[in-house]
TIRO-2110 file (N, C-alpha, C; in Angstrom, 1 decimal):
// TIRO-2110
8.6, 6.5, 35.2, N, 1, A
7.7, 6.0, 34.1, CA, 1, A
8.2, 6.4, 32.8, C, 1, A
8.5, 5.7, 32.0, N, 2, A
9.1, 5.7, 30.5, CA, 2, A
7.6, 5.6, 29.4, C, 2, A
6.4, 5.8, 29.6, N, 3, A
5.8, 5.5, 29.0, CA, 3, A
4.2, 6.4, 28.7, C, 3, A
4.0, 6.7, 28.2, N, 4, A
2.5, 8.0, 28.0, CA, 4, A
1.6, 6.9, 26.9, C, 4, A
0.7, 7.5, 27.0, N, 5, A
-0.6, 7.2, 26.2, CA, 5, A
-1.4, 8.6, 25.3, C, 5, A
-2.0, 8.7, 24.1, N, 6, A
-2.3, 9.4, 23.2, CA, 6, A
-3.9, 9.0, 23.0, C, 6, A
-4.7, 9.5, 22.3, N, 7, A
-5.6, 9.5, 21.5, CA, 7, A
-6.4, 10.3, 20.9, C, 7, A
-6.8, 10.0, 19.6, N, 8, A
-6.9, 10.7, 18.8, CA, 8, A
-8.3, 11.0, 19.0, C, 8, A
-9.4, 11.9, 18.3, N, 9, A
-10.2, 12.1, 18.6, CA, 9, A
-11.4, 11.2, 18.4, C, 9, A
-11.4, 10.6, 17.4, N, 10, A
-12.2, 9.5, 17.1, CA, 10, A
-11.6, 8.6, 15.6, C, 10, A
-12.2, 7.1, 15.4, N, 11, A
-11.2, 6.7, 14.4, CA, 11, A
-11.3, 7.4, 13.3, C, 11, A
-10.7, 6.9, 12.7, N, 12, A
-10.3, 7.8, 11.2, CA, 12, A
-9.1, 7.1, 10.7, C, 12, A
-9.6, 7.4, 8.7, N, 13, A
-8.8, 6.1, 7.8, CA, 13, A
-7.7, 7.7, 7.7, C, 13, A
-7.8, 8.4, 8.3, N, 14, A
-6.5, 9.7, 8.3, CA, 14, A
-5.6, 9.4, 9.3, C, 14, A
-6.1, 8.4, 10.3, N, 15, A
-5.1, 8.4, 11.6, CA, 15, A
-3.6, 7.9, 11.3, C, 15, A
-3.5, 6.7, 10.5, N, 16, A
-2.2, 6.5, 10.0, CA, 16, A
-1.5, 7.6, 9.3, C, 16, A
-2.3, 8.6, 8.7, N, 17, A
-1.2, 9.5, 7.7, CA, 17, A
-0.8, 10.6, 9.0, C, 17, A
-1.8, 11.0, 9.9, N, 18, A
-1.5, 11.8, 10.9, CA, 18, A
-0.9, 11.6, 12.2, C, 18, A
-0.4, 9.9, 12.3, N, 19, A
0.3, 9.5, 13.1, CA, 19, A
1.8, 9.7, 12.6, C, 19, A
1.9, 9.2, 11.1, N, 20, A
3.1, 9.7, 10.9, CA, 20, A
3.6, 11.1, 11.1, C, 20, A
2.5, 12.0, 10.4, N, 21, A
2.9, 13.8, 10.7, CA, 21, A
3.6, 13.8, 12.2, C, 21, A
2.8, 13.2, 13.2, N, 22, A
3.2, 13.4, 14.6, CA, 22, A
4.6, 12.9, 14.8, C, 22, A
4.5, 11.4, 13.9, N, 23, A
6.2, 10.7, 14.5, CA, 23, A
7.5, 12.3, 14.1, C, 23, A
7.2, 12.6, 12.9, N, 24, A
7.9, 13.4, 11.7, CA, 24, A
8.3, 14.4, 12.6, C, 24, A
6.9, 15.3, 12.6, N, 25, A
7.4, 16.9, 13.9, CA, 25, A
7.8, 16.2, 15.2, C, 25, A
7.9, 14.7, 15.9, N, 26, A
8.6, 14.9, 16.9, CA, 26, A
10.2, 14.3, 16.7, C, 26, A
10.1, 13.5, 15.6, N, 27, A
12.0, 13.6, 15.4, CA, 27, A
12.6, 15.0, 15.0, C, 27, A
11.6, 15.7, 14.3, N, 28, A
12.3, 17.0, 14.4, CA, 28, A
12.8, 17.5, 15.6, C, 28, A
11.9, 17.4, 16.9, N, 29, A
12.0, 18.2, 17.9, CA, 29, A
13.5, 17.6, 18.7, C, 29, A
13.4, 16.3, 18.6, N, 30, A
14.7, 15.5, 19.6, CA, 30, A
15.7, 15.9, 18.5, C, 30, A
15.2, 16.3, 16.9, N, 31, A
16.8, 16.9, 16.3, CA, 31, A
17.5, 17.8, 16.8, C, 31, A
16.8, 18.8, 17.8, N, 32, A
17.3, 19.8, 17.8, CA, 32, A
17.6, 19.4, 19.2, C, 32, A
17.0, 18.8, 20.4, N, 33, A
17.8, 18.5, 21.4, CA, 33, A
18.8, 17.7, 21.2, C, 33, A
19.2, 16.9, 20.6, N, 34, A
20.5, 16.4, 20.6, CA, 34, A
20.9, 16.6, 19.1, C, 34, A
21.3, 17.4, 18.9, N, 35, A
21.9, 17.9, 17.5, CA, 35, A
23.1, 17.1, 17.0, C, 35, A
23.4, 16.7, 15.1, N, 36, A
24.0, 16.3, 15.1, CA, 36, A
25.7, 16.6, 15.4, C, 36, A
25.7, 18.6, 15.4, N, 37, A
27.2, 18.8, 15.7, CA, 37, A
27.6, 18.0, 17.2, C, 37, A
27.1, 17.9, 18.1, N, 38, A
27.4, 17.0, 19.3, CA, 38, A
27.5, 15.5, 19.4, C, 38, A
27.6, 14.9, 18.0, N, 39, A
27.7, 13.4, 17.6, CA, 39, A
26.4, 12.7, 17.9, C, 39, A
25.4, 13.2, 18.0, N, 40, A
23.8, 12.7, 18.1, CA, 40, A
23.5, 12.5, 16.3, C, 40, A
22.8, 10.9, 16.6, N, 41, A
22.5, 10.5, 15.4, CA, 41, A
20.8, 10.4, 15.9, C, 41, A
19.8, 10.9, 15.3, N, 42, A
18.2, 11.1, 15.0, CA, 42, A
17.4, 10.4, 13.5, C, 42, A
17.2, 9.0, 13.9, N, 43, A
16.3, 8.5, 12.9, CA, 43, A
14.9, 8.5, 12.7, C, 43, A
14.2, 8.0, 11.7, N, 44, A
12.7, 7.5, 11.9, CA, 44, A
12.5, 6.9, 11.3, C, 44, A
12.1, 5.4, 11.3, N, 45, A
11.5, 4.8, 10.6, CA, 45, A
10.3, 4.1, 10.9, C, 45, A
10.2, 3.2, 9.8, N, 46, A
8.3, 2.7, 10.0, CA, 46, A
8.0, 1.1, 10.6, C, 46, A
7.6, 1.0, 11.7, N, 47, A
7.7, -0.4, 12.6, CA, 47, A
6.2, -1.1, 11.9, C, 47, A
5.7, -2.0, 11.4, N, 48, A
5.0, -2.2, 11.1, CA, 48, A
4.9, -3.5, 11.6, C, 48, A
3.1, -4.1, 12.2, N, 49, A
3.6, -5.6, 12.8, CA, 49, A
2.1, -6.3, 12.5, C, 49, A
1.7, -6.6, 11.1, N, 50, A
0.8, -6.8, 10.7, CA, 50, A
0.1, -5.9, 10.1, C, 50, A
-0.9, -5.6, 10.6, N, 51, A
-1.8, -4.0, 9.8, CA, 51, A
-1.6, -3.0, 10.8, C, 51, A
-0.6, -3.1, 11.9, N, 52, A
-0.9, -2.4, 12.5, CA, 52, A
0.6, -1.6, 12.1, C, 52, A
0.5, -0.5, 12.1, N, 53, A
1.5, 0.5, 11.6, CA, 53, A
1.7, 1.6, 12.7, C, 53, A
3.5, 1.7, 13.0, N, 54, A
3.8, 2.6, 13.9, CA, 54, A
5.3, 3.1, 13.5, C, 54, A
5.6, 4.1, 14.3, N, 55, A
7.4, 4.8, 14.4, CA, 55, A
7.9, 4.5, 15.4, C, 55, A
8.8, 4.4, 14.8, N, 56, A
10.2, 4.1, 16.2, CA, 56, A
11.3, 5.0, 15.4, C, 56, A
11.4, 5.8, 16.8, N, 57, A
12.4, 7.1, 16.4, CA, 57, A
14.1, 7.0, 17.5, C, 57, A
14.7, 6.5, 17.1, N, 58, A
16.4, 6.4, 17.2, CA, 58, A
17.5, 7.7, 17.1, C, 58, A
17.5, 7.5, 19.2, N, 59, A
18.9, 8.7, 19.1, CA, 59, A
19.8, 8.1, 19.6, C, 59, A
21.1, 8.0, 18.7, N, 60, A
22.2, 7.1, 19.2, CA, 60, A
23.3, 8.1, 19.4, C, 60, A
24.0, 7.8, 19.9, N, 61, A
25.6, 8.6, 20.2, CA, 61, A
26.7, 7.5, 21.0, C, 61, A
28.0, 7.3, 19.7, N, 62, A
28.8, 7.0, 20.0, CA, 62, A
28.3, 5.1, 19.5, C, 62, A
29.1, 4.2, 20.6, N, 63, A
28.9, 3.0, 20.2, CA, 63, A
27.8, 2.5, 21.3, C, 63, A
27.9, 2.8, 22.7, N, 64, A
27.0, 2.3, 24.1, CA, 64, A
26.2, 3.6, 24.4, C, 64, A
25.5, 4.7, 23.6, N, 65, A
24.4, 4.9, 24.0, CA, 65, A
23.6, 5.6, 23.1, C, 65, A
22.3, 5.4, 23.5, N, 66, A
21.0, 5.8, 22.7, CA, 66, A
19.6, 5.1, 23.6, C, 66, A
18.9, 5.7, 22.8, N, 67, A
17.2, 5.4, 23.4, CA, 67, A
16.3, 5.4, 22.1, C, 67, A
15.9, 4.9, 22.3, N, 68, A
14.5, 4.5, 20.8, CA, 68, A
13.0, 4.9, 21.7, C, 68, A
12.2, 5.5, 20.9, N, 69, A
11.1, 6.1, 21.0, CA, 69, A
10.2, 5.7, 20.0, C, 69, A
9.2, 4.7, 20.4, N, 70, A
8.7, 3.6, 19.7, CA, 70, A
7.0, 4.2, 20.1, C, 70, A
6.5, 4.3, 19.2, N, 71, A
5.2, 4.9, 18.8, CA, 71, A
4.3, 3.9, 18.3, C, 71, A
3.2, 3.4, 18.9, N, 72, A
2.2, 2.2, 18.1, CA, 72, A
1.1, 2.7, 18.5, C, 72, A
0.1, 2.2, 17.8, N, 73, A
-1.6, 2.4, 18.1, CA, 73, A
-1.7, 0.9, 18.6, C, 73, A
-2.8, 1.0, 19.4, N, 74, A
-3.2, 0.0, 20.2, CA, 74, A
-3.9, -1.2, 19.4, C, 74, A
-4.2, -2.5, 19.4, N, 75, A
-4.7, -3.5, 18.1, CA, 75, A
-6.0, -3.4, 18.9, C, 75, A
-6.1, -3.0, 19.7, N, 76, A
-8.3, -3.0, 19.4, CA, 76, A
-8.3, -2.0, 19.7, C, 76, A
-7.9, -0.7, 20.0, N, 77, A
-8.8, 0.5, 19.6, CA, 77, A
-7.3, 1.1, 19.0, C, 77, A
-7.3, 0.9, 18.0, N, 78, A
-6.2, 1.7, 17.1, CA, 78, A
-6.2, 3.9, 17.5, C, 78, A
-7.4, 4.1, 17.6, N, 79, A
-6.5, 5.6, 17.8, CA, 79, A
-6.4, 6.0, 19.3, C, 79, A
-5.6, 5.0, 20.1, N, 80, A
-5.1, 5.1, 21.3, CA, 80, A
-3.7, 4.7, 20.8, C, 80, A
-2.7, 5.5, 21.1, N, 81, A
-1.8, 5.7, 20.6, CA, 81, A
0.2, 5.6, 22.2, C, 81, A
0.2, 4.0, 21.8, N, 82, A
1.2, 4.5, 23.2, CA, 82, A
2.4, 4.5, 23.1, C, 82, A
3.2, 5.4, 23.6, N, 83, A
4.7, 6.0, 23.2, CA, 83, A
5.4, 5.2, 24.7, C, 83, A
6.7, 4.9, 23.8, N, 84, A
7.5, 4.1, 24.9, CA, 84, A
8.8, 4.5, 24.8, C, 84, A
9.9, 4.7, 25.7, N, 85, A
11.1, 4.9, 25.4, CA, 85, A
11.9, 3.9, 26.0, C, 85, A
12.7, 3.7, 25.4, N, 86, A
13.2, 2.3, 25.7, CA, 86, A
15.0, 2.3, 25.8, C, 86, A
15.8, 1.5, 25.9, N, 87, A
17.5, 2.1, 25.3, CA, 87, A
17.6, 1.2, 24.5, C, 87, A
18.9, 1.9, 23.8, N, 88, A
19.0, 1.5, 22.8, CA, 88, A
20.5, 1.6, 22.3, C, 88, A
21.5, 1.5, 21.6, N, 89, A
22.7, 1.3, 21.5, CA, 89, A
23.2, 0.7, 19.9, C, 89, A
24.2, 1.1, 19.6, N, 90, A
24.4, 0.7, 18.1, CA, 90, A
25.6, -1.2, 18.7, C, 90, A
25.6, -1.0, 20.0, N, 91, A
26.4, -2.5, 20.3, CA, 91, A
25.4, -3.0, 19.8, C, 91, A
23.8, -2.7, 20.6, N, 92, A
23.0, -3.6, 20.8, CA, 92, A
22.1, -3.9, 20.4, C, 92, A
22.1, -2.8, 19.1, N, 93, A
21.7, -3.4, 17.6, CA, 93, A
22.3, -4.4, 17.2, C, 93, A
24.0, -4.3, 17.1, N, 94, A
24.7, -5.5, 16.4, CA, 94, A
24.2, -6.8, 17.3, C, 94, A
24.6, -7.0, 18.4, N, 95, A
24.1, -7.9, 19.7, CA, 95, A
22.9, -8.4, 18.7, C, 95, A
21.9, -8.0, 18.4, N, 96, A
20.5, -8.1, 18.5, CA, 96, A
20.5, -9.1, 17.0, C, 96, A
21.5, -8.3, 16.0, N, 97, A
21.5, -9.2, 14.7, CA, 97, A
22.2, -10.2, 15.0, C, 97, A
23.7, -10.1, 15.4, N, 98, A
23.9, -11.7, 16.0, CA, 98, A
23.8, -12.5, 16.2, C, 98, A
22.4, -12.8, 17.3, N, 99, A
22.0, -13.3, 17.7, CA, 99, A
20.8, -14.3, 16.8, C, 99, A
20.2, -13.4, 15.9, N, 100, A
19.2, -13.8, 15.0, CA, 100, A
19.6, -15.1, 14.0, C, 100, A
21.2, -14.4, 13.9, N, 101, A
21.6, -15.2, 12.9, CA, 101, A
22.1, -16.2, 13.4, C, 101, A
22.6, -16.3, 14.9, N, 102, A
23.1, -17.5, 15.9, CA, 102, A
21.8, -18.3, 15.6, C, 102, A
21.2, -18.2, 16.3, N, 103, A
19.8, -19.1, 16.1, CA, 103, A
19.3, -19.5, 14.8, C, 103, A
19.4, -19.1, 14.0, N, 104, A
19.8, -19.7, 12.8, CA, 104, A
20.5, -20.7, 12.1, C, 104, A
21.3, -20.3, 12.4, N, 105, A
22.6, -21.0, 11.7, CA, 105, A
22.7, -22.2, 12.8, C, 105, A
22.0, -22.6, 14.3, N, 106, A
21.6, -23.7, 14.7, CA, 106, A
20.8, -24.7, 14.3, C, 106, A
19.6, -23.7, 14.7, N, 107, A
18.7, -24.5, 13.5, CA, 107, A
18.4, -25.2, 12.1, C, 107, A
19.5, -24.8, 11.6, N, 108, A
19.6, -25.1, 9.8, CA, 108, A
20.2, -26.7, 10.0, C, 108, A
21.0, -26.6, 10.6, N, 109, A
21.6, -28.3, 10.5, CA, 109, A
20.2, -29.3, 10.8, C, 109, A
19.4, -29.1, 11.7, N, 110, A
18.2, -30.0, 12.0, CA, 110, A
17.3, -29.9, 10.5, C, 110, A
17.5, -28.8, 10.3, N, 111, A
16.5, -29.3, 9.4, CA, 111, A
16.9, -28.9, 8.2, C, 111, A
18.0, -29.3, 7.7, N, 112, A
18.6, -30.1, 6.6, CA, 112, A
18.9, -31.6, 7.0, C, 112, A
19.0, -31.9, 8.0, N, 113, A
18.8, -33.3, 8.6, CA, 113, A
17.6, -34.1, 8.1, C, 113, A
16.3, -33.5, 8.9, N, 114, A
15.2, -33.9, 8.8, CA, 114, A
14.7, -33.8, 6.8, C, 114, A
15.1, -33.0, 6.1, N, 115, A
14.7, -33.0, 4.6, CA, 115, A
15.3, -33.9, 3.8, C, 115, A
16.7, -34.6, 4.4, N, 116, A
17.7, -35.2, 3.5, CA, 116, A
16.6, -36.9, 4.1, C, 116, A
15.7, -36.8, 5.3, N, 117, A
15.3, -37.9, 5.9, CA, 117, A
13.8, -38.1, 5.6, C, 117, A
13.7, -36.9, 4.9, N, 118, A
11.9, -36.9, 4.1, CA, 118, A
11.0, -36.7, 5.2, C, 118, A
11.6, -36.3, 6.3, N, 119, A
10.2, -36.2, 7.9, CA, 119, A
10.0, -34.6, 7.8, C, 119, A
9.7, -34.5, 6.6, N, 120, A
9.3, -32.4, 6.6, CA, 120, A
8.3, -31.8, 7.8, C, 120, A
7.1, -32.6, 8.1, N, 121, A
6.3, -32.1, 8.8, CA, 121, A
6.9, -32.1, 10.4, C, 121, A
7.4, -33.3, 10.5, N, 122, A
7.9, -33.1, 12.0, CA, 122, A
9.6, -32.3, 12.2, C, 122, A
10.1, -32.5, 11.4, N, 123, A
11.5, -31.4, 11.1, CA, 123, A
11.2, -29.8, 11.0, C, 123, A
10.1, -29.1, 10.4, N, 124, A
9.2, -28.4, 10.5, CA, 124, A
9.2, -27.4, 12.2, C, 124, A
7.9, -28.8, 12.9, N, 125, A
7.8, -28.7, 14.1, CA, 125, A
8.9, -28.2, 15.2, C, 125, A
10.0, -29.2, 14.8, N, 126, A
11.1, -29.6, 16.1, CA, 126, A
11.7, -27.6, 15.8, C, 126, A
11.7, -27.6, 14.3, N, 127, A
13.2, -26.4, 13.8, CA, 127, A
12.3, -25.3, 14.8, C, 127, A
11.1, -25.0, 14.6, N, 128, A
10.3, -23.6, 15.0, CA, 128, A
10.7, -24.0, 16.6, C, 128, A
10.4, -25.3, 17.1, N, 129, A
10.5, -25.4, 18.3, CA, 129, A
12.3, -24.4, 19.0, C, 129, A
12.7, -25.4, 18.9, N, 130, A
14.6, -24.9, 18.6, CA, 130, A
14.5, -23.9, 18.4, C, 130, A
14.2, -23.2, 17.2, N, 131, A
14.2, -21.8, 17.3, CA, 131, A
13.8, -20.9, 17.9, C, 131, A
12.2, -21.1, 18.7, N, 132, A
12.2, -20.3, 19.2, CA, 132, A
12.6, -20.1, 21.0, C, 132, A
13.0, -21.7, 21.6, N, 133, A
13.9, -21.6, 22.5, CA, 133, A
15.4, -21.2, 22.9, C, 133, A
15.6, -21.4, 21.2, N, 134, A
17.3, -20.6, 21.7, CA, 134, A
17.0, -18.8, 21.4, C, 134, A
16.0, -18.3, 20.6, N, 135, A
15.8, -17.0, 20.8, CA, 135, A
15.6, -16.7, 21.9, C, 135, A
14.2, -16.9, 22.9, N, 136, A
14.7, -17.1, 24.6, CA, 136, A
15.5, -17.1, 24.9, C, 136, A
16.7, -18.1, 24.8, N, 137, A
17.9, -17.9, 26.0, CA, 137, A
18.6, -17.0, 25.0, C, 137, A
18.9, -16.4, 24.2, N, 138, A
19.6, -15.4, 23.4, CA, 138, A
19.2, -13.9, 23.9, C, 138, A
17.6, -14.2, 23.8, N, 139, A
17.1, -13.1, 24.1, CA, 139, A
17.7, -12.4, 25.7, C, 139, A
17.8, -13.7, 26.6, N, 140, A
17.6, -13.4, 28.0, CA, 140, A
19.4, -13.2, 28.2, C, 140, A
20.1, -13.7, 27.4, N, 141, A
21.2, -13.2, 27.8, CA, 141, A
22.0, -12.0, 26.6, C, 141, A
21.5, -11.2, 25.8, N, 142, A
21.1, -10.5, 25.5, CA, 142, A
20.6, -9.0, 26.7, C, 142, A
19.5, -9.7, 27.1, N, 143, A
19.3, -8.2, 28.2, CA, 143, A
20.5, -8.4, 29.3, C, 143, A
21.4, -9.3, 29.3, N, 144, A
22.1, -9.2, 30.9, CA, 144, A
23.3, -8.4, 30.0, C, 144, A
23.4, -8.8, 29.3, N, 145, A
24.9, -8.2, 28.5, CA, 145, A
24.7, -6.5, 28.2, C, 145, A
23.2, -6.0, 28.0, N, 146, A
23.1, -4.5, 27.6, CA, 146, A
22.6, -3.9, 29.6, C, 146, A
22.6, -4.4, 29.7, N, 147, A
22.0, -4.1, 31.5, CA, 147, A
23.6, -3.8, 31.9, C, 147, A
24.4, -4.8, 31.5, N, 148, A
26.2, -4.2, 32.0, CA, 148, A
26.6, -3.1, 31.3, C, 148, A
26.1, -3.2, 29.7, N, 149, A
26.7, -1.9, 29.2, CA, 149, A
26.1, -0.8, 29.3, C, 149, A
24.7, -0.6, 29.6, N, 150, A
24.1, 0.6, 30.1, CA, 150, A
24.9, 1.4, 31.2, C, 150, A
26.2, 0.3, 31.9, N, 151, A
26.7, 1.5, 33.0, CA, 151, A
27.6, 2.5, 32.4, C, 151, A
27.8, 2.5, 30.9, N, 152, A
28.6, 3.3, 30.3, CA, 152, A
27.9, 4.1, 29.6, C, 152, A
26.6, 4.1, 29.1, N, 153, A
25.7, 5.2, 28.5, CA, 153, A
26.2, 6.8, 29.3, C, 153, A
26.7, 7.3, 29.5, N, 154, A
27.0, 8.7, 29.7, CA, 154, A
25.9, 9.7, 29.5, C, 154, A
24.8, 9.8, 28.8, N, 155, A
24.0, 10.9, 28.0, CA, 155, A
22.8, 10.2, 27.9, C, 155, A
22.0, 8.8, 28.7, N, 156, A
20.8, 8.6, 28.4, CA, 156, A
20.4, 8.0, 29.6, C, 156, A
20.6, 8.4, 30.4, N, 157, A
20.0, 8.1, 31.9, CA, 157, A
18.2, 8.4, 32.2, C, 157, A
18.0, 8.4, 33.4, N, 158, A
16.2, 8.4, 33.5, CA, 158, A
16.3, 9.5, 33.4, C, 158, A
16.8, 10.9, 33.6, N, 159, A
16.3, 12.3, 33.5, CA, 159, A
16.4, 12.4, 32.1, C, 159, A
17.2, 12.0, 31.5, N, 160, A
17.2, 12.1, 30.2, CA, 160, A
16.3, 11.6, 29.2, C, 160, A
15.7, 10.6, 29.5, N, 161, A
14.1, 9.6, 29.4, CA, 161, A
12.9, 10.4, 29.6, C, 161, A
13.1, 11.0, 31.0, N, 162, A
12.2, 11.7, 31.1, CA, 162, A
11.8, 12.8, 30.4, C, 162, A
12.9, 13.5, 29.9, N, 163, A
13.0, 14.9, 28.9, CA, 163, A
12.5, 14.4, 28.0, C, 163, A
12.7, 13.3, 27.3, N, 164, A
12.0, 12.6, 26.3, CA, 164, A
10.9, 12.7, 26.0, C, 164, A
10.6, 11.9, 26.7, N, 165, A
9.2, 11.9, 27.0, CA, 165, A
8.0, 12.9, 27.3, C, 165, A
8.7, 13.6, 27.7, N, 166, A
8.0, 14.9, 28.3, CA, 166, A
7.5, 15.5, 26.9, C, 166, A
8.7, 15.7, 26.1, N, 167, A
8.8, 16.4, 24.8, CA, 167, A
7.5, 15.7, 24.4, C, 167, A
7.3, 14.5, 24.4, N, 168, A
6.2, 13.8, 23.4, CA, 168, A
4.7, 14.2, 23.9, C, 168, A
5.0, 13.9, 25.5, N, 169, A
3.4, 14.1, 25.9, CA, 169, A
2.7, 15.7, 26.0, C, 169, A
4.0, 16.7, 25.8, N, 170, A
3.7, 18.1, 25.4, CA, 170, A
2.9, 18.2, 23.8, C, 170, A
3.8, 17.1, 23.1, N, 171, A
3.3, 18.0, 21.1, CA, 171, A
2.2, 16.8, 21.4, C, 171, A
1.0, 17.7, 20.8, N, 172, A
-0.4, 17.3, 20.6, CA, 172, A
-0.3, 16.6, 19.3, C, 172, A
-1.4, 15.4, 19.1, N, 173, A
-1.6, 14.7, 18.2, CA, 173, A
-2.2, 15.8, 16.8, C, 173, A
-2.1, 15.4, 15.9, N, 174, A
-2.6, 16.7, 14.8, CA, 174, A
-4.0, 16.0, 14.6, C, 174, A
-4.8, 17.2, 14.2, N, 175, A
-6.0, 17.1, 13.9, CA, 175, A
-6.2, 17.0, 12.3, C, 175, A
-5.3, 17.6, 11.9, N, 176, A
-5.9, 18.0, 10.0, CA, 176, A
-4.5, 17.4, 9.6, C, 176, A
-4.6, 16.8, 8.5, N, 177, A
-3.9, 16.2, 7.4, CA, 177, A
-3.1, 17.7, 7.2, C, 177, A
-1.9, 17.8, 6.7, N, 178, A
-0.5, 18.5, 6.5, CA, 178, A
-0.9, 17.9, 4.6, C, 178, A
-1.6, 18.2, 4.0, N, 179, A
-1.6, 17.7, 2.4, CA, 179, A
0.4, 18.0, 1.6, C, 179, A
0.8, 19.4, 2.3, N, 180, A
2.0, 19.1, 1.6, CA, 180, A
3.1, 18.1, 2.5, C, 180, A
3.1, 17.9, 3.0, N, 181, A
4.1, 16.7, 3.2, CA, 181, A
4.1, 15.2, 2.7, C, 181, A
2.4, 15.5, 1.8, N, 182, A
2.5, 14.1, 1.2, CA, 182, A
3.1, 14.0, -0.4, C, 182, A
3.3, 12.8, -0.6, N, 183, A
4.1, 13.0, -1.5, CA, 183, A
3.3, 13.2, -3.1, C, 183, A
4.2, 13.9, -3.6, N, 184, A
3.3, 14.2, -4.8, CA, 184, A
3.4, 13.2, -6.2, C, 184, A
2.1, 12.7, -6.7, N, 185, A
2.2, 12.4, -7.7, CA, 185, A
2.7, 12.7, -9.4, C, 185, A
3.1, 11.7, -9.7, N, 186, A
4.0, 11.8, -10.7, CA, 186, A
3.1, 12.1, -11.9, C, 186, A
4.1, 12.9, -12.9, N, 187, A
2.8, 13.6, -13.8, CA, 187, A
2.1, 12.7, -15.1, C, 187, A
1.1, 12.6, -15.5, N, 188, A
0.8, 11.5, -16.7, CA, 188, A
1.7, 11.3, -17.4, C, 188, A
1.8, 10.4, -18.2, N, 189, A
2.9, 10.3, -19.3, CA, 189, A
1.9, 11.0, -20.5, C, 189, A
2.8, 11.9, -21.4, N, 190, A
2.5, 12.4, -22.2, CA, 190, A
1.4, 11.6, -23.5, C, 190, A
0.5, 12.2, -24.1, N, 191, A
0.4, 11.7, -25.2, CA, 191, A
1.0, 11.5, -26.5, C, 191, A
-0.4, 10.6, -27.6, N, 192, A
0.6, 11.0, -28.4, CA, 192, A
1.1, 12.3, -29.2, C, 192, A
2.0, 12.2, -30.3, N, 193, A
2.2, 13.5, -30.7, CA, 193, A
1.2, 13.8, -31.7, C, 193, A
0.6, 15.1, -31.9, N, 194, A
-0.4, 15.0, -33.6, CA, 194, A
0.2, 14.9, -34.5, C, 194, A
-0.1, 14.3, -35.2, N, 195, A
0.4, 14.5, -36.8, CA, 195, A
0.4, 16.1, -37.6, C, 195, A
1.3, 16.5, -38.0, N, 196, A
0.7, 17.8, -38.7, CA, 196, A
0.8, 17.5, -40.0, C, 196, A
-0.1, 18.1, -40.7, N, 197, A
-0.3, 18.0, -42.4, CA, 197, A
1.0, 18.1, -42.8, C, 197, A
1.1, 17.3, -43.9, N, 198, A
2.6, 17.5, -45.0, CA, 198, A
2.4, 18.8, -45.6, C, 198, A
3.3, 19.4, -45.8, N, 199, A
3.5, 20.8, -46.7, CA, 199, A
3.0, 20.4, -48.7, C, 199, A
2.7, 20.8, -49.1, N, 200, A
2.0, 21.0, -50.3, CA, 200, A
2.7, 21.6, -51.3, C, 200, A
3.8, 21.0, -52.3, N, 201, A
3.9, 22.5, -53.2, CA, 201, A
3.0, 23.2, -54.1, C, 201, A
3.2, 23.6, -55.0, N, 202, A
2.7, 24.9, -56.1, CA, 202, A
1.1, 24.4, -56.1, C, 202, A
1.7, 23.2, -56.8, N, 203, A
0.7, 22.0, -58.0, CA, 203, A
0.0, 21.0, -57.1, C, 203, A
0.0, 21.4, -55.5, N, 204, A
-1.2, 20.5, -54.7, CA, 204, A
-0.1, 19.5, -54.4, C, 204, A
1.4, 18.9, -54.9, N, 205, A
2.1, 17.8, -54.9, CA, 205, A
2.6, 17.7, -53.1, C, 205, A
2.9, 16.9, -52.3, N, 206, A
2.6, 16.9, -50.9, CA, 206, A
4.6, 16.4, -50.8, C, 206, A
5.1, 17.1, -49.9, N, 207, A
6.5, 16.6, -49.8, CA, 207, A
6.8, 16.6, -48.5, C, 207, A
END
């Protein structure tokens, strides 16, 4: 099982700031399991897929191996929180943009076809169609191509998944907001300056 479930104590407009605290102290913790002097690369960034806001945390090494640790709240009860570990690979990142752009750069000839022909609404239709069937077969051959190179991952096997994982379903969700890790606001801009009185000579005359 690659996969745990979380929740928080009850909702709260704090759960997004203390979901991140959680993503944060746990790429800390996989920093220090796979450190960078051993060619371990340890990211985090912010997966966001509508309002719904999550982490996906990236340990790669070398070119064929890595695992991503993808963190989301659930879309109807948001502070159920489920962690997934997945593999992951810097081929199969590139693989993954290739691909995007393959499908693409198919699709464009149809519908520069269809606009040079004035049928926008049904050129429209067909291009979303097309595109999202050759994503499908892209997608599907895509997993056959990272399924052969997973047999060269050295360092991210299921025990390795497991350790993972384990690490996550050990650190407890936080309760209280961390106020310093947020970022601090920038200071007012100054006002203006006062004017000070002109100096005066002898005879009251002002210079």
């Amino acid at each position: 099982m690659t996969k745990i479930s979380k929740e928080f104590q009850q909702p709260s407009v704090d759960n997004p700031a203390l979901l991140h605290q959680f993503a944060q102290t746990l790429a800390r913790r996989y920093a220090e399991m796979f450190p960078a002097a051993r060619g371990f690369a340890v990211s985090l960034k912010e997966s966001a897929v509508g309002k719904i806001r999550g982490w996906d945390i990236t340990i790669l090494h070398g070119s064929l191996s890595g695992a991503q640790i993808t963190i989301s709240p659930n879309r109807l009860t948001p502070q159920l929180i489920a962690i997934n570990v997945l593999d992951d690979s810097r081929v199969q990142q590139t693989l993954t943009k290739i691909a995007a752009v393959l499908a693409l750069l198919i699709t464009a000839p149809f519908f520069i076809a269809g606009i040079l022909r004035a049928r926008v609404a049904f050129v429209l239709i067909l291009c979303v169609v097309i595109f999202f069937v050759l994503a499908l077969v892209l997608s599907v051959i895509l997993v056959v191509i990272c399924r052969l190179l997973k047999r060269f991952d050295r360092y991210f096997g299921e025990a390795t998944k497991q350790r993972i994982l384990a690490v996550a379903d050990q650190l407890p969700l936080p309760a209280t907001l961390d106020r310093s890790n947020l970022p601090v606001p920038p200071p007012p801009p100054p006002g203006p300056i006062p004017a000070f009185p002109g100096r005066r000579g002898p005879f009251g005359i002002g210079r």
